[in-house]
Structures are given as structure tokens and as C-alpha cells.
C-alpha positions in Angstrom: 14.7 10.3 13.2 11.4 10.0 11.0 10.4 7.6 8.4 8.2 11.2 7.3 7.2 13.5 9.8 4.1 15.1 7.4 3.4 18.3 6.1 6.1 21.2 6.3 3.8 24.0 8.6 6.5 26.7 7.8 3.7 28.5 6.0 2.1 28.7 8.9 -2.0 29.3 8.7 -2.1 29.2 4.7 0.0 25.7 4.7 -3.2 23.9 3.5 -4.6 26.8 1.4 -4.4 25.8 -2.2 -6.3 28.4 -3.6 -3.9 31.0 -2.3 -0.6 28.8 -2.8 -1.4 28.0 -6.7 -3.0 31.2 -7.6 -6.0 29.8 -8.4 -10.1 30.0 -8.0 -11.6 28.9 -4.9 -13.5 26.5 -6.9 -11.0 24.4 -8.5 -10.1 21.3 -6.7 -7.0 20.1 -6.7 -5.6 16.8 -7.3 -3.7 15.7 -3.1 -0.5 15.3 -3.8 -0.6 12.3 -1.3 -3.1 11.5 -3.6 -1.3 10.8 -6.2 1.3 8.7 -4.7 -0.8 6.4 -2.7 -2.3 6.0 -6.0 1.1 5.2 -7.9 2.0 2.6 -5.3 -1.5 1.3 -5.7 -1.1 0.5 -9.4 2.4 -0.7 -8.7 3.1 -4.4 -10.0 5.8 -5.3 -7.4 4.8 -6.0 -4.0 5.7 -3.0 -2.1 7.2 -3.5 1.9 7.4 -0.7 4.3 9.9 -0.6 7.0 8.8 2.4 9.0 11.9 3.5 11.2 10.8 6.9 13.4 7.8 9.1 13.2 5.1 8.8 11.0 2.7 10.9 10.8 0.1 12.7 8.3 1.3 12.4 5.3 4.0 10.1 7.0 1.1 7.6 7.7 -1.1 7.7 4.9 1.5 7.2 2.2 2.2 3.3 3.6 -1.5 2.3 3.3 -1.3 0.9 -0.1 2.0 -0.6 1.0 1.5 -4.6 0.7 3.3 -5.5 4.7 4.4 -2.9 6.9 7.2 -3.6 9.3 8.3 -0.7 12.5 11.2 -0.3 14.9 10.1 -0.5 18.3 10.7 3.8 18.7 8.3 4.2 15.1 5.2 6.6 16.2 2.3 6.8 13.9 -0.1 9.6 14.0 -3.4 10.8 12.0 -3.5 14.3 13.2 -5.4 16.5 10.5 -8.4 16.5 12.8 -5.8 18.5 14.9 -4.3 21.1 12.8 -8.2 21.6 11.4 -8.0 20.0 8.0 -9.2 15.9 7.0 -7.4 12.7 6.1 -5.7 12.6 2.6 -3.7 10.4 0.3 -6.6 8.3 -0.5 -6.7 7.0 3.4 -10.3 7.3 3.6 -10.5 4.3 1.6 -7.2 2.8 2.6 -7.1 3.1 5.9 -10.7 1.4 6.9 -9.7 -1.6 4.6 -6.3 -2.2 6.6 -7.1 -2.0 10.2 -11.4 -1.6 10.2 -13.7 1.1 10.4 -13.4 1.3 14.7 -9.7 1.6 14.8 -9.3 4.2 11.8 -12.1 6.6 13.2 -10.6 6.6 16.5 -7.2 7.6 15.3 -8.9 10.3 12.7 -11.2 11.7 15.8 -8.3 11.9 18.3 -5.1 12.9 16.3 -3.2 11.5 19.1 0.3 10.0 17.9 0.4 6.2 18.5 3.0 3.5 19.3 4.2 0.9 17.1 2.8 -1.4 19.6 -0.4 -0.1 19.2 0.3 -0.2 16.0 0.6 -3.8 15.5 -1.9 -4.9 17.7 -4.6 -3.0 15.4 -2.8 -4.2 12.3 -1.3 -1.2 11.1 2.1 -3.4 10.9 3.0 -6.8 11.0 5.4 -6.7 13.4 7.3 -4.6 15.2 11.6 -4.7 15.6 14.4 -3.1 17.1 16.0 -0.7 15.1 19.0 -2.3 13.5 17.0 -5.5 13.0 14.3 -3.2 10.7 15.6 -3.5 7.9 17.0 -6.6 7.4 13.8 -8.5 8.5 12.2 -6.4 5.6 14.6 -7.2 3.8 14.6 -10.8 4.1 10.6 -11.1 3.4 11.5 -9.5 0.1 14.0 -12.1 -0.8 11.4 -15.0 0.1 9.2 -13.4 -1.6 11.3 -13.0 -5.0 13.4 -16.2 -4.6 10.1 -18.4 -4.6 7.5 -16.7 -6.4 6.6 -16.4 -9.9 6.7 -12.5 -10.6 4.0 -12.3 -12.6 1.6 -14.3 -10.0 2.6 -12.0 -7.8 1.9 -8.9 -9.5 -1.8 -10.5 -10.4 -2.0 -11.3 -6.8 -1.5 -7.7 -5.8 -4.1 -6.1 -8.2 -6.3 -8.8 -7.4 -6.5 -8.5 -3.7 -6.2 -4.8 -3.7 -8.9 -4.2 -6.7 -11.2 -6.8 -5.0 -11.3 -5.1 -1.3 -13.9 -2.6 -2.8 -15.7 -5.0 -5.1 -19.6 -5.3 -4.4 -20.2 -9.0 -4.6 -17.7 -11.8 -4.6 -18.7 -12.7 -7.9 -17.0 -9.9 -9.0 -14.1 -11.5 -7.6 -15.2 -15.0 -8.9 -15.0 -14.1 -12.7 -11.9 -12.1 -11.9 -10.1 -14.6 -10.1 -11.6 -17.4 -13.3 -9.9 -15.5 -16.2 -6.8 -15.2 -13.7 -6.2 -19.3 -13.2 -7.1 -20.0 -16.4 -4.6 -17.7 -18.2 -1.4 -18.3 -15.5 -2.4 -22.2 -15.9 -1.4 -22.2 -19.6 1.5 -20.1 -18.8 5.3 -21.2 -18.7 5.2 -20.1 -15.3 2.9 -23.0 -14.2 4.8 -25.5 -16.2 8.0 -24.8 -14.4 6.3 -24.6 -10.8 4.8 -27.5 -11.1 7.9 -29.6 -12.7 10.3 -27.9 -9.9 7.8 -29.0 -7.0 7.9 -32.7 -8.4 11.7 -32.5 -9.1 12.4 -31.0 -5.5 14.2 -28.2 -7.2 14.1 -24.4 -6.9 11.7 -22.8 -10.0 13.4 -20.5 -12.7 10.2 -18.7 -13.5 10.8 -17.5 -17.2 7.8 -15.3 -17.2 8.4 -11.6 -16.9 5.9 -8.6 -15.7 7.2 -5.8 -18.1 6.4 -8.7 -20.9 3.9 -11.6 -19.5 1.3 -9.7 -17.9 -1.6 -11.3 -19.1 -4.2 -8.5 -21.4 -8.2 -9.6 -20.5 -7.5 -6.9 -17.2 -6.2 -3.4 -17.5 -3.9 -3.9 -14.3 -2.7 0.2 -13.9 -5.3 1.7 -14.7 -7.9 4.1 -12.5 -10.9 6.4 -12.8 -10.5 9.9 -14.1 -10.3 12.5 -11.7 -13.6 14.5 -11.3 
């Protein structure tokens, strides 16, 4: 019935109070737990689909952000509702969320807290498209398999980190020198050999480069600032 329907409320008023659930100061902040996996699929190397089949909402919603393409069944609903049970966003959506759908559409849904259609959904660019049910899956399916039966992995793992790591970058020659070292590496690579020899051969490629071996070193692509 939900893809994640948020937070368990069974704790009623002190659901959201850390302090009192851990035992600990007032003071000490606390690393989100939604945090930390928004952050995990951020530093992921494989592109990451989701294929969001019922509710959605809080942490529900916030957790797909960082997801690559978002696919919905026509019945998904989609909600950021912590303005509503008197708490903020999470999971690293204040600086996912603007960078996905724009600044208008992602303060409108934090300042209402309504819950949302996957229509509305799509049309703000939440998903790419929307599904019946029983069609949900394998269409998400498929774009994986075009996606690993014609693409080099470790192009698309650079890809990822490039485009993701970029959207907060503060000049485009940041991007520039990033994207430089990039081409210039994969260009000497076995993978580029082979693409180009199957393109002029009118052949499928055999990519022999590998992501837990090839990725290349001038970039550290998992890592992220300390917690503060």
C-alpha cells in the first residue's frame, strides 16, 4: 500500500524528541537518520531508479531525492508534511529537493504539507513519468537494462558524481576542470577503445572496465564533509 509512509508517530508527542529518546543533552545534535541515507545513495556509484508504488511521504519522500529517475503508479501520493506535525524537512532535502523540481515548487509543498498526486508529481518533475501499477515496475526495470546493456559502467558512475557534485558548484569552471581531467582519463581508457571500435563495427560494446577496479584516482568520488 506504501512505497514508505514516514515516521512511526506511535510515540506520540516525543516521536521527534532526540534528546529524550537517546538519553542525551539538549545540546548535542544528532546526525538524521534520513540523513544518512540520502547521503549513502548520494555517494553511490550505480545509477539509482526509483519506482515509487503507493504513499510517500516524509521520510517516504525525501529518501528518493538523490535517486537518479523516479518512476510512480498512477495511485503513488507524495507528501512533505513536517510543516504539519511541527517539525522541518530532513534527509538532506533542503538541498535536494530545490535542485530536482526548483525553489517555487519545493517551498510550496514544505509550506502546505498537503499530500500530492503523482500527476502533480510529474508535472513539477518530481518523476519522470507516471504508470499503472503492474506496468511500474517493469518500465523501471527496462530503463535499468538500457542503461547497463549500452553503457560503460565506469562512465556512468563518473557521470553520476559529476552531475550530482556539480549542481552545487559556484562557477562552471568548477565543472570545466572537473569535467577536463574526466575526458581526458576515460579517453585513454579501454572503455573508449572498445566504444569506439563497436560503434564503427555496428556491434554491441563489451566494456572491460570495471567500477570496484577502474575508477579513475585525480577525484575522491565517495567522499563528503565531516559532520559539524
Amino acid at each position: 500500500r506504501a512505497f514508505c509512509a514516514g515516521a512511526d508517530l506511535s510515540s506520540g508527542g516525543e516521536t521527534f524528541d532526540y534528546a529524550k529518546r537517546l538519553g542525551t543533552s539538549v545540546d548535542t545534535v544528532h546526525r538524521d537518520g534520513g540523513g544518512r541515507v540520502a547521503l549513502r545513495i548520494f555517494r553511490s556509484l550505480k545509477p539509482v531508479i526509483g519506482a515509487i508504488n503507493g504513499a510517500a511521504v516524509g521520510i517516504g519522500v525525501t529518501m528518493q531525492l538523490p535517486m537518479d529517475i523516479r518512476l510512480a503508479s498512477a495511485d503513488a501520493k507524495f507528501g512533505f508534511v513536517f510543516g504539519r506535525r511541527g517539525i522541518t524537512p530532513e534527509a538532506a532535502s533542503s538541498w535536494f529537493l530545490s535542485r530536482v523540481v526548483g525553489i517555487s515548487s519545493a517551498l510550496e509543498w514544505c509550506f502546505t504539507g498537503r499530500v500530492f498526486s503523482a500527476q502533480e508529481a510529474l508535472e513539477r518533475g518530481l518523476v519522470r513519468s507516471v504508470h499503472a501499477a503492474d506496468d511500474l515496475l517493469p518500465a523501471a526495470y527496462a530503463l535499468a537494462r538500457e542503461i547497463a546493456d549500452n553503457v560503460a559502467p565506469v562512465s556512468a558512475a563518473i557521470a553520476r558524481q559529476m552531475i550530482w557534485r556539480m549542481a552545487g558548484a559556484q562557477h562552471p569552471m568548477e565543472a570545466h576542470r572537473l569535467d577536463s581531467r574526466a575526458i581526458q582519463s576515460r579517453g585513454r581508457s579501454a572503455d573508449a577503445a572498445e566504444g569506439v571500435s563497436a560503434f564503427l563495427e555496428k556491434r554491441p560494446a563489451a566494456f572491460p572496465n570495471r567500477v570496484s577496479t577502474d575508477m579513475p584516482d585525480f577525484f575522491d568520488w565517495q567522499s563528503e564533509p565531516p559532520f559539524i
